[in-house]
ZABATOR-360353 format. One record per residue: residue number from 1; residue in one letter; x, y, z of N, C-alpha, C in turn. Coordinates in nm, 2 decimals. Example, Ala and Ser with C-alpha at 12.3 -4.5 7.8 and 13.67 -1.06 7.14 Angstrom:
 num residu   n.xx   n.yy   n.zz  ca.xx  ca.yy  ca.zz   c.xx   c.yy   c.zz
   1      A   1.32  -0.57   0.78   1.23  -0.45   0.78   1.32  -0.33   0.78
   2      S   1.28  -0.22   0.71   1.37  -0.11   0.71   1.29   0.00   0.79
This chain:
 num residu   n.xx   n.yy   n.zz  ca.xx  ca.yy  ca.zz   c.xx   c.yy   c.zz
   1      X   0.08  -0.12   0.00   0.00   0.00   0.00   0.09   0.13   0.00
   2      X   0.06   0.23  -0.07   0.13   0.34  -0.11   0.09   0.40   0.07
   3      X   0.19   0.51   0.07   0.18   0.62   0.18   0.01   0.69   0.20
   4      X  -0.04   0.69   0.34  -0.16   0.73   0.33  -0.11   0.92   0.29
   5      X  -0.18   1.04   0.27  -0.17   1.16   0.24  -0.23   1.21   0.33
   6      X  -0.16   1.30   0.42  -0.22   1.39   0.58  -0.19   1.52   0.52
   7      X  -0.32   1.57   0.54  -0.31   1.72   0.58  -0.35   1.75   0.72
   8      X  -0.29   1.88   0.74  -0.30   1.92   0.87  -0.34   2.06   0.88
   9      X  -0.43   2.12   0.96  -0.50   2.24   0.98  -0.48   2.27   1.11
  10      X  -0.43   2.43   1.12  -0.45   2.44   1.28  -0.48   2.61   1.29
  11      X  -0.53   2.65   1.40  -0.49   2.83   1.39  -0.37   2.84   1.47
  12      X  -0.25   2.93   1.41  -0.16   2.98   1.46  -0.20   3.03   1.58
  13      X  -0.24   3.09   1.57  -0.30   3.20   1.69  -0.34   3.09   1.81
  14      X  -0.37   3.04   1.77  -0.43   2.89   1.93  -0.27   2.87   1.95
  15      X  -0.20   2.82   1.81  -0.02   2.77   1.91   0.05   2.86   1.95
  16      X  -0.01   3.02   1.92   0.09   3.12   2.03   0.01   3.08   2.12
  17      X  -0.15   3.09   2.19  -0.16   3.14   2.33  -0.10   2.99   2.41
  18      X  -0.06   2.93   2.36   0.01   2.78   2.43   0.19   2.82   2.44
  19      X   0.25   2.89   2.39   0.35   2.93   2.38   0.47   2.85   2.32
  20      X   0.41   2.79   2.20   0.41   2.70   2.12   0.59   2.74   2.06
  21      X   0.65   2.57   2.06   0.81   2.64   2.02   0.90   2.75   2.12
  22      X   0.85   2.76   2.24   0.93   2.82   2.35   0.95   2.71   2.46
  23      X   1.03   2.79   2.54   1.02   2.75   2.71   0.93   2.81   2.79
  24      X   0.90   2.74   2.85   0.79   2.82   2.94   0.82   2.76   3.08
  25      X   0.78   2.86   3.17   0.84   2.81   3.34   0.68   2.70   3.35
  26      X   0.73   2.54   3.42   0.64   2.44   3.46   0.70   2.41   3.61
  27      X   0.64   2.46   3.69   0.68   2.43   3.85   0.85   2.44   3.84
  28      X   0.89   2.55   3.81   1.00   2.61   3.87   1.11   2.57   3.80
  29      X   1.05   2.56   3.66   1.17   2.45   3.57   1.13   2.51   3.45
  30      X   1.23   2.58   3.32   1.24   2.56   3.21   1.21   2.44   3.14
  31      X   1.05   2.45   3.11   1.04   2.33   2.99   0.98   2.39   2.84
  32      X   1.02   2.30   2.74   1.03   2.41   2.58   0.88   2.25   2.55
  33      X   0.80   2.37   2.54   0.66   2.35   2.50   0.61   2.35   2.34
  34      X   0.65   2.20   2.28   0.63   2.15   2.19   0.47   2.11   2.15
  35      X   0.46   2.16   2.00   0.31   2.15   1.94   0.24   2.05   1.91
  36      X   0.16   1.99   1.93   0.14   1.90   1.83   0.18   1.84   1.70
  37      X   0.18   1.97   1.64   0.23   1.95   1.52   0.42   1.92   1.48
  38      X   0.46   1.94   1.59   0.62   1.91   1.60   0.66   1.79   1.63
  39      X   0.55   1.76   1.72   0.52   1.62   1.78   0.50   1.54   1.67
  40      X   0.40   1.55   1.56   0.40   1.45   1.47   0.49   1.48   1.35
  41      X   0.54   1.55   1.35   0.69   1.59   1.26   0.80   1.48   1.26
  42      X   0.82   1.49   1.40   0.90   1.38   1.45   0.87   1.27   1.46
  43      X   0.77   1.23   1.53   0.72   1.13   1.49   0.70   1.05   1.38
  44      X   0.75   1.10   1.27   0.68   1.07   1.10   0.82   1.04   1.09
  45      X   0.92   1.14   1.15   1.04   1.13   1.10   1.11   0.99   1.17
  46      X   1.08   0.99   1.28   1.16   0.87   1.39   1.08   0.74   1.40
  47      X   0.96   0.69   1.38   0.90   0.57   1.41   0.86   0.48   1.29
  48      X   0.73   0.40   1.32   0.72   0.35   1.17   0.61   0.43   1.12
  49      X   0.54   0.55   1.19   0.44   0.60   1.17   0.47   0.62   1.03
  50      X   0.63   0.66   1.01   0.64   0.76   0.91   0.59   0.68   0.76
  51      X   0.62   0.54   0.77   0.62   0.47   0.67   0.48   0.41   0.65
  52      X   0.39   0.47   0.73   0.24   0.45   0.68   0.17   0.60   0.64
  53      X   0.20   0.75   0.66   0.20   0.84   0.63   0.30   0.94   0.54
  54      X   0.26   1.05   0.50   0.32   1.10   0.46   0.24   1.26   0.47
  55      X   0.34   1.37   0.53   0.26   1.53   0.59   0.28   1.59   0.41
  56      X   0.17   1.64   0.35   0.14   1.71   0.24   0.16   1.77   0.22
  57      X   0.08   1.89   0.38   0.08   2.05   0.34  -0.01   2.03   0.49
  58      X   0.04   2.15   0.58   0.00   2.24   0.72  -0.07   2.37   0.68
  59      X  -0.18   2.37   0.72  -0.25   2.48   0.66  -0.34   2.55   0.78
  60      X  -0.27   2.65   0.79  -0.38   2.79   0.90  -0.45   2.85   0.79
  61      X  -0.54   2.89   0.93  -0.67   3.00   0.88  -0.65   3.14   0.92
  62      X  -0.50   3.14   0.97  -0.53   3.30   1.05  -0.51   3.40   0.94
  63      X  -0.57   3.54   1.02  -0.57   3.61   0.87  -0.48   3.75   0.93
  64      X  -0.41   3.79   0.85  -0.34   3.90   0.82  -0.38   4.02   0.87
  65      X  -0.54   4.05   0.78  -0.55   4.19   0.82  -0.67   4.20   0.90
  66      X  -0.62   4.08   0.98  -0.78   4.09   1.11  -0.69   4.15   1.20
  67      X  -0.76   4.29   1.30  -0.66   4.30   1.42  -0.67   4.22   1.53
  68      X  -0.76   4.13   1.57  -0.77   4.07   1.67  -0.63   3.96   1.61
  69      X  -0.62   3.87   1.50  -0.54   3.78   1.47  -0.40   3.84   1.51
  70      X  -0.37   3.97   1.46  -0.25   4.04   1.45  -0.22   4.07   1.59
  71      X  -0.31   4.07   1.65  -0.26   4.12   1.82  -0.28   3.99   1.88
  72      X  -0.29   3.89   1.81  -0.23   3.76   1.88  -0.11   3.69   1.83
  73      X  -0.11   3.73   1.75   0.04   3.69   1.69   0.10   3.79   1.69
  74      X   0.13   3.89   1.75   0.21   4.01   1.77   0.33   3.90   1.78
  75      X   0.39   3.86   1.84   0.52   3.78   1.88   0.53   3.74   1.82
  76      X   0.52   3.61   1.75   0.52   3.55   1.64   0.55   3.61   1.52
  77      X   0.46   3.63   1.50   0.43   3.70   1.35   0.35   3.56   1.26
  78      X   0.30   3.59   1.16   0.23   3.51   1.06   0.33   3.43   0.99
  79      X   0.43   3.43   1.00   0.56   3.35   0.91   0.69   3.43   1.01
  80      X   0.74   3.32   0.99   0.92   3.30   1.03   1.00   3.45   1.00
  81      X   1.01   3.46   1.12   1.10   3.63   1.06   1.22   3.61   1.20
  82      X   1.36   3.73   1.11   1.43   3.71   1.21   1.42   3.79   1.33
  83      X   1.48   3.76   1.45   1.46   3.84   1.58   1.35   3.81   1.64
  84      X   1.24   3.73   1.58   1.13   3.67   1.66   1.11   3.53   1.68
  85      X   1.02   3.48   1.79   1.03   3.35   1.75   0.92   3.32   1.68
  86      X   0.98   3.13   1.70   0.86   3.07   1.57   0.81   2.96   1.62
  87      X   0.73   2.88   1.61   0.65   2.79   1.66   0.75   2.65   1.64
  88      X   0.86   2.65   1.55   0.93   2.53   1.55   1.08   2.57   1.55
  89      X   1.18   2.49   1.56   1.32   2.51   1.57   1.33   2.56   1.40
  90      X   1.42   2.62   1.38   1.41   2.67   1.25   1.53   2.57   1.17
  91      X   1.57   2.41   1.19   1.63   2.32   1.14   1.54   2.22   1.11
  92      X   1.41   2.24   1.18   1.28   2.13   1.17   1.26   2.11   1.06
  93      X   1.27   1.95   1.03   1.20   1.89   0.89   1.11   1.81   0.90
  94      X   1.05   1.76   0.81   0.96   1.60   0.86   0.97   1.55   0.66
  95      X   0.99   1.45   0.71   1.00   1.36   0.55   1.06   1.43   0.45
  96      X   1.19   1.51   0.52   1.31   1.51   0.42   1.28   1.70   0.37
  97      X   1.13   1.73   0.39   1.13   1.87   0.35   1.10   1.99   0.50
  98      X   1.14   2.10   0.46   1.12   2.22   0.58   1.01   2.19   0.57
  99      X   1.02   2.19   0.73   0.83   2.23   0.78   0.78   2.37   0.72
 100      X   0.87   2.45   0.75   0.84   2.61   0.71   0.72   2.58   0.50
 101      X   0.81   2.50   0.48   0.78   2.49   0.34   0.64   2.44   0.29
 102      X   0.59   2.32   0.41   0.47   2.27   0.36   0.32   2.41   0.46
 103      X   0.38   2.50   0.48   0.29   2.61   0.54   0.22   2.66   0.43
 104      X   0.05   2.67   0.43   0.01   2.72   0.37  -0.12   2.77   0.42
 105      X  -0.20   2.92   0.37  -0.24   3.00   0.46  -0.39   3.01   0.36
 106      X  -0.49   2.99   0.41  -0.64   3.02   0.41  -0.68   3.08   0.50
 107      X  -0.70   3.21   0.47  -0.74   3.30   0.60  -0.90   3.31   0.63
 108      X  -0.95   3.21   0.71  -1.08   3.26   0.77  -1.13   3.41   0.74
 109      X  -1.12   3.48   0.66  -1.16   3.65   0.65  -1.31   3.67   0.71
 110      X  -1.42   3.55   0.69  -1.55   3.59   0.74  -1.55   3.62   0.87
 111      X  -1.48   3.59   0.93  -1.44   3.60   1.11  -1.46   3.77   1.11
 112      X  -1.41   3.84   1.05  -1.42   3.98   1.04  -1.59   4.06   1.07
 113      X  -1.65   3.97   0.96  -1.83   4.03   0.99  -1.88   3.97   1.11
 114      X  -1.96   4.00   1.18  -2.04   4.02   1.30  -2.15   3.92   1.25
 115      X  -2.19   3.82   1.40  -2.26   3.69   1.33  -2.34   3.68   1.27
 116      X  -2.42   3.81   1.25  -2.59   3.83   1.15  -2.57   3.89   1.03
 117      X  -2.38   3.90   0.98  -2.42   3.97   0.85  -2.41   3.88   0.76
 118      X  -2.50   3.90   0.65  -2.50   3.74   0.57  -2.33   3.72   0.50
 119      X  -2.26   3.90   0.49  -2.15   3.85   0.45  -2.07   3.73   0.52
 120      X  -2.12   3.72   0.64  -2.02   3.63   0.74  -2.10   3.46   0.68
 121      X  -2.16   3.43   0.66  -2.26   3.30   0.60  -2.17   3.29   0.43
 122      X  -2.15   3.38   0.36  -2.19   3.34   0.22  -1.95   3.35   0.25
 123      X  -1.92   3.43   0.33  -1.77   3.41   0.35  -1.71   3.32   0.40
 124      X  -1.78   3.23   0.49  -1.74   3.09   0.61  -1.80   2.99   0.46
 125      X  -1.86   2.98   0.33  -1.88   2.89   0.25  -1.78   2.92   0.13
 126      X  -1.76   3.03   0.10  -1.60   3.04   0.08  -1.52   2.96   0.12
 127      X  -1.47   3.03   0.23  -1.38   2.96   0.34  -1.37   2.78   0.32
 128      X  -1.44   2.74   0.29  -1.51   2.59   0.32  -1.46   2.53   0.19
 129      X  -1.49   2.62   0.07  -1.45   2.61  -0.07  -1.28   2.62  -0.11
 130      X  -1.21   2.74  -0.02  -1.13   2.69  -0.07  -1.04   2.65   0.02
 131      X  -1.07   2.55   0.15  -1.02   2.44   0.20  -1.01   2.34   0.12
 132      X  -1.13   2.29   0.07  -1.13   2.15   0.01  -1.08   2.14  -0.11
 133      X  -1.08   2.30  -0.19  -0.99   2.28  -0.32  -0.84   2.25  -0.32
 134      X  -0.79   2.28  -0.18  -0.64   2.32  -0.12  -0.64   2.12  -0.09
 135      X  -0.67   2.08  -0.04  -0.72   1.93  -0.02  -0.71   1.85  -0.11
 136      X  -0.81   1.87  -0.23  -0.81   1.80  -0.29  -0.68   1.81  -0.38
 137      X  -0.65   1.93  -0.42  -0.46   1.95  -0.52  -0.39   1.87  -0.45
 138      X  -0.36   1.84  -0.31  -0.29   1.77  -0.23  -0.28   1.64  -0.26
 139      X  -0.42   1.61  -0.28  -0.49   1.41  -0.24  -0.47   1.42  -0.14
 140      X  -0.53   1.47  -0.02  -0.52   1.44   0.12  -0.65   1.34   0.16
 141      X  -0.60   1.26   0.17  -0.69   1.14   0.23  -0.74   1.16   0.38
 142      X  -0.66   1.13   0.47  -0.65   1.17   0.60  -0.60   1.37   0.65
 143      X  -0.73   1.41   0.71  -0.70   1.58   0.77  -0.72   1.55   0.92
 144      X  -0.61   1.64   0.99  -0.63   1.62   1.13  -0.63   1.76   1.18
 145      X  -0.70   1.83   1.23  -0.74   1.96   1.27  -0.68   1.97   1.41
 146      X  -0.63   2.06   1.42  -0.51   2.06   1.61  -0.55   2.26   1.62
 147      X  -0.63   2.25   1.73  -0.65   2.40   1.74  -0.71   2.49   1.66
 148      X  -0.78   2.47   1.58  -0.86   2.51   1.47  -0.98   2.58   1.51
 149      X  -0.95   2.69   1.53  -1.07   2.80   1.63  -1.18   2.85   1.52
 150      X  -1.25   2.73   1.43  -1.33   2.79   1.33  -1.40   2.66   1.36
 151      X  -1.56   2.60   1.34  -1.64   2.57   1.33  -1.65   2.49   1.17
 152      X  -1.64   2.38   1.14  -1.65   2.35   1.01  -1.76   2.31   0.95
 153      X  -1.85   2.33   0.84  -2.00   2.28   0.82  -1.98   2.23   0.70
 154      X  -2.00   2.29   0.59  -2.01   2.22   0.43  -1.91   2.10   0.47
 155      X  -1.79   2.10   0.45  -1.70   2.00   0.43  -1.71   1.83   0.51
 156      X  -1.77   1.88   0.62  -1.76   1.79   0.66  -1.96   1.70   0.69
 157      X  -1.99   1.72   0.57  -2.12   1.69   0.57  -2.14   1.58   0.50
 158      X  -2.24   1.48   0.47  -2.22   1.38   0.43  -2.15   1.36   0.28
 159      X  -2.21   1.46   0.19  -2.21   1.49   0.04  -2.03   1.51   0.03
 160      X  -1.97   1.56   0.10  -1.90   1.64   0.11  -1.72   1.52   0.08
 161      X  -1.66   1.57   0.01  -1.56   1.42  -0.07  -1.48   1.40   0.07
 162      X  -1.50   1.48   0.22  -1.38   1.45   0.31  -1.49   1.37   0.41
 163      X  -1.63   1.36   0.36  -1.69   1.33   0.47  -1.64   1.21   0.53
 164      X  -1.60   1.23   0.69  -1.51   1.14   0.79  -1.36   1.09   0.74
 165      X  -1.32   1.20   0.70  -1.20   1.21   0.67  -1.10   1.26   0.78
 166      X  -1.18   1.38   0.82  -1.13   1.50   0.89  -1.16   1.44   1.02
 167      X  -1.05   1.43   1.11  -0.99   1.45   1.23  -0.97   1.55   1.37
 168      X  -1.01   1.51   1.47  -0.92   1.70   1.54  -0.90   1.58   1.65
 169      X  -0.77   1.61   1.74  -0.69   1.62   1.85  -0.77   1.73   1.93
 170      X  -0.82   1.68   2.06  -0.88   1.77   2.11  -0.80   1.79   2.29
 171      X  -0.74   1.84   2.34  -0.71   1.80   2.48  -0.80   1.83   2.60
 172      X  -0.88   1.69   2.55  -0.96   1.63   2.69  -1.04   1.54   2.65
 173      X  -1.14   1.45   2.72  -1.16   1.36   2.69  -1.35   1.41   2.63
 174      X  -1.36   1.36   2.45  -1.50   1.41   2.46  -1.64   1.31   2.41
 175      X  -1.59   1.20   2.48  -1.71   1.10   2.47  -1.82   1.20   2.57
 176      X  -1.97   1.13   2.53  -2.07   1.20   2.58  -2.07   1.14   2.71
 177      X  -2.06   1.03   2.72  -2.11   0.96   2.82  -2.00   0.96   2.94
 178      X  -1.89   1.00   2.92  -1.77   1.00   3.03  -1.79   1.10   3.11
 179      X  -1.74   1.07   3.26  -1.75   1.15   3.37  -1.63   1.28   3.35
 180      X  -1.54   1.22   3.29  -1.42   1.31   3.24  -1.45   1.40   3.14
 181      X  -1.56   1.39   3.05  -1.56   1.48   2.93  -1.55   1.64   2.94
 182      X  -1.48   1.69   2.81  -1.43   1.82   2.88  -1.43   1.85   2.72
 183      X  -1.49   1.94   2.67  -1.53   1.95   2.56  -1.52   2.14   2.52
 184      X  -1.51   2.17   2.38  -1.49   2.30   2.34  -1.34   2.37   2.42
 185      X  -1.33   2.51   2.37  -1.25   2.59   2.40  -1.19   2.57   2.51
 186      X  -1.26   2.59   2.63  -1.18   2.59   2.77  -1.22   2.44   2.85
 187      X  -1.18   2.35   2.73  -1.16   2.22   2.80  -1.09   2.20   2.90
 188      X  -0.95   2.28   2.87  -0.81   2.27   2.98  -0.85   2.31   3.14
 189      X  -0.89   2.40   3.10  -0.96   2.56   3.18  -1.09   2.44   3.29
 190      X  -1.14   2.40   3.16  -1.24   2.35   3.28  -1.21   2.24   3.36
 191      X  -1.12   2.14   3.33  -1.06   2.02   3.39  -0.99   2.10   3.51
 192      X  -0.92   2.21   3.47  -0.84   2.25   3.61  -0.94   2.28   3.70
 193      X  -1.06   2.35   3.68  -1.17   2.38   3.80  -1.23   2.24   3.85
 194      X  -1.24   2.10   3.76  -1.30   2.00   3.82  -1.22   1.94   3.90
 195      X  -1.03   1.93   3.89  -0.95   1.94   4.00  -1.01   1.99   4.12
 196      X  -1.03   2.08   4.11  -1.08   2.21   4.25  -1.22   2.20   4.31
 197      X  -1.28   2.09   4.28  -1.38   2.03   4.31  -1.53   2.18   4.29
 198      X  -1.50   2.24   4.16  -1.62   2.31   4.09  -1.60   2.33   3.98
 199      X  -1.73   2.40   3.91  -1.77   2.38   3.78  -1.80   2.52   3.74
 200      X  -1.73   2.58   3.64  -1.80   2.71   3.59  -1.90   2.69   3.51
 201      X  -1.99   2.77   3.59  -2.12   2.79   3.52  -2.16   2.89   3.43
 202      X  -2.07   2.99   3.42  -2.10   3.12   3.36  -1.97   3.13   3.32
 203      X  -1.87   3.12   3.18  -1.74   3.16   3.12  -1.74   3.32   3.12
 204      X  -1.84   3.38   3.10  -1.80   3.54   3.10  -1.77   3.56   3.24
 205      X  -1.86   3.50   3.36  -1.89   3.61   3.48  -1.73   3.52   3.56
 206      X  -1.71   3.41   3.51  -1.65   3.27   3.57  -1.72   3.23   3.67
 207      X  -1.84   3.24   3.70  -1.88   3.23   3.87  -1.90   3.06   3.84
 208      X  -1.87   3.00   4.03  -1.85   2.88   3.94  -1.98   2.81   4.09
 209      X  -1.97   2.64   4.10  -2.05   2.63   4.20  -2.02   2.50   4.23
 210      X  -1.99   2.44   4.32  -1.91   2.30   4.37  -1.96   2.23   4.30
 211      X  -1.91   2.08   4.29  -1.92   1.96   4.15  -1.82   1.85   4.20
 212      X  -1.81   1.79   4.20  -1.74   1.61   4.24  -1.58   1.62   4.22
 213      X  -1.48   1.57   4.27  -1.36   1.64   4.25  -1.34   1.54   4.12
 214      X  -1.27   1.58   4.01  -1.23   1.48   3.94  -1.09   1.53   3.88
 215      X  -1.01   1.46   3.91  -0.84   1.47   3.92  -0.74   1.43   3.79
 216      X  -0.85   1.36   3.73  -0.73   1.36   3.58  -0.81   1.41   3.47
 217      X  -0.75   1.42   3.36  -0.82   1.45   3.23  -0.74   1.38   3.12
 218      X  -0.74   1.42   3.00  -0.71   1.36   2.87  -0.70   1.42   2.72
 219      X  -0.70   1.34   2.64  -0.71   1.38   2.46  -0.78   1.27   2.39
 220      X  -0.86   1.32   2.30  -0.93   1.28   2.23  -0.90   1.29   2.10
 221      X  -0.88   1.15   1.98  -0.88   1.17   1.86  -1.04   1.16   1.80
 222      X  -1.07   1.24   1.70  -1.20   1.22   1.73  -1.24   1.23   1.55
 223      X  -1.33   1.20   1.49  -1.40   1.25   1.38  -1.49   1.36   1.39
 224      X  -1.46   1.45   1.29  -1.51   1.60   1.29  -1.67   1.64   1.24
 225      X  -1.75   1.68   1.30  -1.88   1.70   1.24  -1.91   1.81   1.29
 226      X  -2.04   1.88   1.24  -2.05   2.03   1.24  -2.09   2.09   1.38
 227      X  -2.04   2.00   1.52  -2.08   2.02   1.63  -1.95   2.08   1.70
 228      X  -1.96   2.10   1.84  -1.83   2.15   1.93  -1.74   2.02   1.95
 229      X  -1.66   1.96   1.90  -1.62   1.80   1.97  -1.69   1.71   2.00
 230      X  -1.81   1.72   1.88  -1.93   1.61   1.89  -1.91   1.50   1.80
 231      X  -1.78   1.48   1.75  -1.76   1.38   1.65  -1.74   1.24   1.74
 232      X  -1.77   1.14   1.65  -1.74   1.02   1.73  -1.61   0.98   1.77
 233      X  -1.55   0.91   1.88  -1.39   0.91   1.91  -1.38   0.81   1.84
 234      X  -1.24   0.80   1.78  -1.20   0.73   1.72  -1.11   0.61   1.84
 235      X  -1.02   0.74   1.90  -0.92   0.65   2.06  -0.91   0.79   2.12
 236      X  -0.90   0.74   2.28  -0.90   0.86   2.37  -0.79   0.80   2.43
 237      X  -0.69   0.93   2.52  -0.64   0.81   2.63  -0.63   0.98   2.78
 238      X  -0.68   0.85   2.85  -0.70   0.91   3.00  -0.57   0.90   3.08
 239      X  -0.46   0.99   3.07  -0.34   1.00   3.12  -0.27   1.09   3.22
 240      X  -0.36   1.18   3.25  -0.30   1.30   3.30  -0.35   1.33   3.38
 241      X  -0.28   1.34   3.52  -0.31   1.34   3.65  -0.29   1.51   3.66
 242      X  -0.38   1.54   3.76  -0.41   1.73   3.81  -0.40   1.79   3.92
 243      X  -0.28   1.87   3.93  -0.23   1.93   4.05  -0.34   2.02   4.06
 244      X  -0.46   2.04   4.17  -0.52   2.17   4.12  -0.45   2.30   4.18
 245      X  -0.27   2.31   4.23  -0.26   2.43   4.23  -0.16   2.45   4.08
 246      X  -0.19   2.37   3.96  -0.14   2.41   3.87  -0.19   2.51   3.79
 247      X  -0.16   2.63   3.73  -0.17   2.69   3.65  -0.24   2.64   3.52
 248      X  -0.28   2.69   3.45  -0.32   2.64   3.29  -0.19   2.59   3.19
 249      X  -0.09   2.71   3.21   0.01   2.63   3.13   0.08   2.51   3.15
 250      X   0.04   2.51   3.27   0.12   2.38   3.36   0.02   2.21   3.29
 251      X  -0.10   2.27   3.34  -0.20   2.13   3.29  -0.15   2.13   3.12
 252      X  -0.20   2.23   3.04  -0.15   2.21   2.92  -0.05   2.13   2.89
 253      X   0.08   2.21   2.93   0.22   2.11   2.91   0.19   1.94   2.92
 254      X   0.15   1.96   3.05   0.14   1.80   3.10   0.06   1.73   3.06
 255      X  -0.05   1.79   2.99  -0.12   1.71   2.95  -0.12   1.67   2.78
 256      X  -0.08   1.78   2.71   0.05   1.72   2.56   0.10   1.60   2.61
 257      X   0.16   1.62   2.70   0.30   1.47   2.69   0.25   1.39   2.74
 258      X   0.15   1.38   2.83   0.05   1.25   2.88  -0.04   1.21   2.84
 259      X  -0.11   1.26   2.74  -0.20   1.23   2.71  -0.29   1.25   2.57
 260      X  -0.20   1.41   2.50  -0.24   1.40   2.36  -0.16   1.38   2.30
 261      X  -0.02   1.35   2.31   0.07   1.33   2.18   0.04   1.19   2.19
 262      X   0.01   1.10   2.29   0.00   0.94   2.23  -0.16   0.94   2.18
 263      X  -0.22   0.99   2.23  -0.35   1.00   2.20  -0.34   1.00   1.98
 264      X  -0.28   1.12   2.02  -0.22   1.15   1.82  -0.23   1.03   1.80
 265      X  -0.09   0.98   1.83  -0.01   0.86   1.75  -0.07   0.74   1.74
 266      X  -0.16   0.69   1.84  -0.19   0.58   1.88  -0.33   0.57   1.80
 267      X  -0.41   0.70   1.80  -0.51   0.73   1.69  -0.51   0.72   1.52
 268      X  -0.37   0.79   1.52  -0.33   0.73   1.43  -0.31   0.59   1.39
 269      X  -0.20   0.54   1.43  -0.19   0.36   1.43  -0.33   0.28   1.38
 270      X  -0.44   0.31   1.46  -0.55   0.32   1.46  -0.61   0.31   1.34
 271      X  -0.62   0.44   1.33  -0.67   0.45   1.16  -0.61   0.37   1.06
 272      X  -0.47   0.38   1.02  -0.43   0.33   0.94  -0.46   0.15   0.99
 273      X  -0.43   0.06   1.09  -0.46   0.01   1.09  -0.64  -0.07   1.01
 274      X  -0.74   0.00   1.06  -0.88   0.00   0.96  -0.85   0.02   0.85
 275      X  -0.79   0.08   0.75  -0.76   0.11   0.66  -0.73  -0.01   0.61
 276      X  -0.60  -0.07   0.64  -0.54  -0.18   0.62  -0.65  -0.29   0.57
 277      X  -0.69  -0.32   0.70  -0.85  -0.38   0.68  -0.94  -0.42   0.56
 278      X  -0.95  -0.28   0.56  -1.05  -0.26   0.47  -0.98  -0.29   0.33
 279      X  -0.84  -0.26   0.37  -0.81  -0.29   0.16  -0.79  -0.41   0.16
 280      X  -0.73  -0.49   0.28  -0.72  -0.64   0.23  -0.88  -0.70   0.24
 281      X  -1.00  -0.66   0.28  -1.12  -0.69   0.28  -1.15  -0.69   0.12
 282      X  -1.14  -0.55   0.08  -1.14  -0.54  -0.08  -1.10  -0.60  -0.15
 283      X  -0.93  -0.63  -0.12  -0.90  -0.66  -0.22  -0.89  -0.88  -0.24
 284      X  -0.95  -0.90  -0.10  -1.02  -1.03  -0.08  -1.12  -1.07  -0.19
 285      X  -1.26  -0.95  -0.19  -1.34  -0.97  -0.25  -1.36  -0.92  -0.38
């Protein structure tokens, strides 16, 4: 069987507020806070993963001349410049080519209109349009979404040529039925308050109101559908134990290395494994 084809989607802007490709202080210690996406760089490059995948093309949605995007990537910047940093070591490869190189940019622009103007409807179907054109030039068979602060609809709909194609890494666990589930934006955020034995009820006011202690959390590989982390899991793994006098960057870190980079990998194996399956099923009958 030839190499499966991965694309990968993420927003920049989510791997700065993680402090993505730096050090960051973890209980009184210099540790250099690696992305997902670096994670499976290497990965591809060092295991057998590599020899069942192959990375295409990394593609953000942040946009340039949004100011909210630009005042999150103040530090950064939208691409590699000197005197700043960058989300990966600037020698990083994965399968023989610069990471820098398979970067390519679809800027979400509807984000700009205000939710009731239809420009923001007829621009998010855009948006949608030329993902999957960017996809399909590729042959991306397998997409894995990692931080992807956009909501996906057309593409991942039944009609739609990626339908259950598309992927996201989510860090926490988001089966329905799990006492651990920790689902949407402030999954992290919220596992650290179920540490602390409460539950925010209100994200704007934070006001919060006691709830059962629950002490670890997780990552979820999951299939993507037009919900908040409502796709079905593919593999979760429940690994990460919670200091509740940790900080958020603290759970974050710890919970990358415990829980979602195998979560990735293992998700992966996964898939390609079924895959496997299915072609010798096929090519059985």
């Amino acid at each position: 069987m030839e190499k499966i084809k991965l694309a990968y989607v993420l927003s920049l802007r989510n791997a700065a507020a993680d402090s993505a490709g730096q050090c960051v202080e973890i209980k009184g210690k210099n540790q250099y806070m690696q992305s997902p996406l670096e994670y499976l760089s290497r990965t591809l490059n060092e295991t057998p993963l590599g020899d069942t995948y192959s990375l295409e093309t990394v593609i953000h949605d942040d946009d340039e001349d949004h100011s909210k995007d630009r005042e999150k990537l103040e530090k950064y910047g939208f691409s590699r410049q000197p005197g700043k940093p960058w989300f990966f070591p600037p020698d990083m490869t994965v399968q023989g080519h610069h990471i820098d190189d398979l970067l390519f940019s679809i800027p979400s622009t509807y984000r700009r209109y205000s939710m009731a103007s239809p420009e923001r409807k007829s621009g998010k179907s855009s948006f949608e349009k030329s993902l999957s054109k960017k996809l399909v030039e590729t042959g991306a068979e397998i997409i894995v979404l990692d931080g992807l602060l956009v909501i996906l609809d057309e593409i991942v709909r039944p009609e739609s040529p990626f339908h259950r194609k598309i992927f996201n890494i989510h860090p926490g666990i988001t089966r329905e039925e799990s006492p651990y589930k920790r689902r949407g934006a402030y999954a992290t955020l919220d596992a650290l308050h179920g540490a602390r034995g409460e539950r925010v009820i209100d994200w704007e006011t934070m006001e919060t109101e006691p709830s059962p202690l629950i002490s670890k959390t997780g990552a979820s590989f999951h299939y993507v559908d037009n919900g908040i982390d409502s796709g079905e899991v593919l593999h979760d793994v429940l690994n990460t134990d919670i200091d509740p006098r940790d900080n958020i960057m603290e759970l974050r870190w710890n919970n990358f290395n415990c829980s979602l980079f195998p979560a990735l990998h293992q998700g992966l194996e996964e898939l390609a494994k079924q895959r496997s399956q299915n072609y010798a099923m096929t090519s059985a009958g």
